[in-house]
N, C-alpha and C positions, 0 to 999 in steps of 0.2 A: 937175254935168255941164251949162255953161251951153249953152242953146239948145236940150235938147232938146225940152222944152214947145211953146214955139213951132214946131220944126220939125217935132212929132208933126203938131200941130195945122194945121199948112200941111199937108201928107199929106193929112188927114182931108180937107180941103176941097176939094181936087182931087179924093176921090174923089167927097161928098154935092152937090159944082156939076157935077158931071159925069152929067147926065139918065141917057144911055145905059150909062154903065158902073154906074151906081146900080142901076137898075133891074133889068138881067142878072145883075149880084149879088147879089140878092136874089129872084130868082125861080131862079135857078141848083139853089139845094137840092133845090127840085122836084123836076123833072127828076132830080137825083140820086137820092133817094131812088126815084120811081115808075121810072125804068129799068132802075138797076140789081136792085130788088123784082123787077122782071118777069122781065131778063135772065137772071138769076143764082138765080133759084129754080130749085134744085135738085129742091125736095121733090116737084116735079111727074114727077118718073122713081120717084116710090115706088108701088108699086101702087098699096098703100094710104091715099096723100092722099086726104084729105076736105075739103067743102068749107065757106069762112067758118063760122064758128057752130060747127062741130061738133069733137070732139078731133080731132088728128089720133094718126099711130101712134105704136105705141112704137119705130117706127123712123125715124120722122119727128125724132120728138123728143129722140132718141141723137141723128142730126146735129145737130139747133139746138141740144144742149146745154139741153134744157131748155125751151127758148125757142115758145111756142103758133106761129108762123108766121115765116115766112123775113124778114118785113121788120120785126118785132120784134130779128130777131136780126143781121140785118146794118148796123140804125142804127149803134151804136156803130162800127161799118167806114165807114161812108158819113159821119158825122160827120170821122175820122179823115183820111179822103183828100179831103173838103171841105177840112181846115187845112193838110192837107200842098199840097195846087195850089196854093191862093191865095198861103199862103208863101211858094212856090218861085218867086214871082213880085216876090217885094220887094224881090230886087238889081236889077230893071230900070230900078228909078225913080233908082237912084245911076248908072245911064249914060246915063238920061236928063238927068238935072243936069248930067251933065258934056259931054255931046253941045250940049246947049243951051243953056248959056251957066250956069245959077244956081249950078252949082259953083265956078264962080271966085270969087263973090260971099260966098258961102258961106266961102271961105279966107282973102278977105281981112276979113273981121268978126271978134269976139271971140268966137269959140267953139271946142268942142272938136269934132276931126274926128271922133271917134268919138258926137257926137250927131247927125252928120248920117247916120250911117249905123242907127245904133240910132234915130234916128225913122222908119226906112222898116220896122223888125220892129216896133215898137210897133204902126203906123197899120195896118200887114196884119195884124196880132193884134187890134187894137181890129173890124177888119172883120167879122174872122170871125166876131164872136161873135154878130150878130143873122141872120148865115147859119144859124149853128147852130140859134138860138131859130127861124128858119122850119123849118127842114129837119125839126126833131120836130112841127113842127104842121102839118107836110104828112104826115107818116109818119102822125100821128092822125087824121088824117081820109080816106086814102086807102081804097078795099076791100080788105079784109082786112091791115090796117094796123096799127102799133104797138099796143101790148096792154101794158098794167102790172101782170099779174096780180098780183102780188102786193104792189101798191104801191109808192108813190115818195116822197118823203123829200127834205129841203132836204139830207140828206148825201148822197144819192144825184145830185144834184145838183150840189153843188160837184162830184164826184169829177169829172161830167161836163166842168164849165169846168175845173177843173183839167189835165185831157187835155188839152183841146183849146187849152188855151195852152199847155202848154207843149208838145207836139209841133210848134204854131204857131213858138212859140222858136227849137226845133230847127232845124227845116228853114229857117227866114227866114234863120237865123245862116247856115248850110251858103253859102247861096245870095248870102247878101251878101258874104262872104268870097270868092265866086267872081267876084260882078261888082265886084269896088274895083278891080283891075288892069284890066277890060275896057273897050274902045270900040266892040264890034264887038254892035248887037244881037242878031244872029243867032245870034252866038257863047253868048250866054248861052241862048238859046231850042234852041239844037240839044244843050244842055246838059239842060233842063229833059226836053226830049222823051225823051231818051235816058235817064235816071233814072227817072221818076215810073211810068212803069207798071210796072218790075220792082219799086219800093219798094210799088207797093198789092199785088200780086200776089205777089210774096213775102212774103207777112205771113196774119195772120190775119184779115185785113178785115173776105172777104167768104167764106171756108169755113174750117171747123171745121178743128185738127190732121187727125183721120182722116178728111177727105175730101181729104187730100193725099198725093201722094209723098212715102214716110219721106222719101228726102235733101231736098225742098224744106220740110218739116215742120220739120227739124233745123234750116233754116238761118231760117227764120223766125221763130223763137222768141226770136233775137237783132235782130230789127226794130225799130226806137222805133216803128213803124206796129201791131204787133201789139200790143204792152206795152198802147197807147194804146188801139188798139180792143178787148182783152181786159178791160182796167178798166171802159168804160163798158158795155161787153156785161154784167158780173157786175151791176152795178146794176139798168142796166136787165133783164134777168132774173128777177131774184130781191128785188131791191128791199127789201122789209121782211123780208123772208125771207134776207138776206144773212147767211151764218154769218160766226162767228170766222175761221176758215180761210180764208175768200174773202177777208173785210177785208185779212187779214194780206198775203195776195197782191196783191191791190189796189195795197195800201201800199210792195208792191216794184216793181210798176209805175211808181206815179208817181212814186217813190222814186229811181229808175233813170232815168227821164224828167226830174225835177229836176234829178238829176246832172249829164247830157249838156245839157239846157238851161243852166244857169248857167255847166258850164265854155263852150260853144259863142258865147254871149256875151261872155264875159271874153275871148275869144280874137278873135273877132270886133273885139272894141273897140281889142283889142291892132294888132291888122291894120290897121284905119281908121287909127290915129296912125300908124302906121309906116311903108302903102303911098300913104296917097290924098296927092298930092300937085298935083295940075294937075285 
């Protein structure tokens, strides 16, 4: 696939010379992780919450699944909607090329158009991933913050990048397929706005099945966003305590998530040869 090395890596360097957008991306997890922690904890309508240190209830801990406090339990979510934004932002930079001139340049050299397009999912996938490494060491250190009761594991681990690249995949694919016909950047942006909060919000992010509407429940179950934050929640969870059964589930997660990832790019590359032409 000639050119995409170099084109990953042109990517990369617009993003790490770029002070400002450096920077926001990587202090970004923050902010994710402490807001939505604050936001979106539930467990504070339980009578019964208790504070840092102490258990909480046994009603507490039916919601989290298990999980000692809300921002334990909703990493694996906030990891998940970390890969899904940034993603959903990699077909910009193909109308950016082509609004500015480097697309043309790009067509007339010896390469394949589908690496100009799969270096913009690569470089948003290579991003994310030291978002991800802040965003759990903001969650470690915040009050009352991430908890590994019961240990963590270099498998517990993979399974975590394993998510969070290929949900990456997913949605970069979705979104590059969307901008190869476009010139309009609004157009991709009133796109992005219009999707992203039903795909976090219909999913299992940031609440359990039963802290939802049966029908919104049902239809979340079929989310790569859920599959995605379901996998790394069991890890993170239960960690060394991870049963058979969980694994196996796990395994249909990212199994499921492989799938849509690899067709999503094939199809994707399919697209780049077939649409980008100017």
């Amino acid at each position: 696939m000639s050119g995409l090395g170099p084109l990953t890596m042109r990517e990369l360097k617009k993003w790490y010379r770029n002070p400002v957008f450096l920077i926001t991306g990587l202090i970004q997890p923050f902010f994710w992780v402490a807001l939505f922690g604050s936001a979106f904890d539930f467990t504070k309508l339980f009578g019964g919450f208790t504070p840092p240190g102490i258990s909480v209830t046994s009603e507490v801990k039916l919601a989290l699944d298990g999980a000692p406090n809300y921002i334990t339990y909703i990493v694996g979510g906030v990891l998940t909607v970390t890969g899904l934004f940034t993603a959903m932002f990699a077909g910009t930079n193909i109308i950016f090329d082509r609004r500015l001139g480097p697309m043309g340049r790009f067509l007339s050299s010896p390469i394949r158009r589908s690496s100009i397009v799969l270096s913009k999912i690569l470089s948003a996938t290579f991003r994310i991933l030291p978002q991800a490494l802040i965003l759990i060491v903001a969650a470690l250190v915040i009050p009352n913050g991430l908890v590994f009761q019961n240990g963590f594991n270099v498998y517990d681990g993979l399974v975590i990048v394993a998510a969070v690249i290929l949900v990456s995949f997913i949605f970069a694919s979705i979104f590059s397929v969307i901008a190869i016909r476009m010139t309009n950047m609004n157009s991709i942006f009133g796109i992005v706005n219009l999707v992203n909060l039903p795909l976090m919000f219909v999913s299992y992010a940031m609440f359990a099945p039963g802290m939802m509407a049966t029908w919104l429940a049902n239809v979340a179950q079929y989310n790569p966003v859920s599959w995605s934050a379901q996998a790394m929640r069991t890890v993170i969870i239960y960690g060394n305590a991870t049963t058979l059964s969980q694994w196996t589930q796990i395994g249909w997660w990212l199994g499921g998530l492989a799938i849509l990832a690899v067709g999503l790019i094939l199809f994707t590359a399919y697209m780049a040869e077939k649409e980008i032409r100017d």
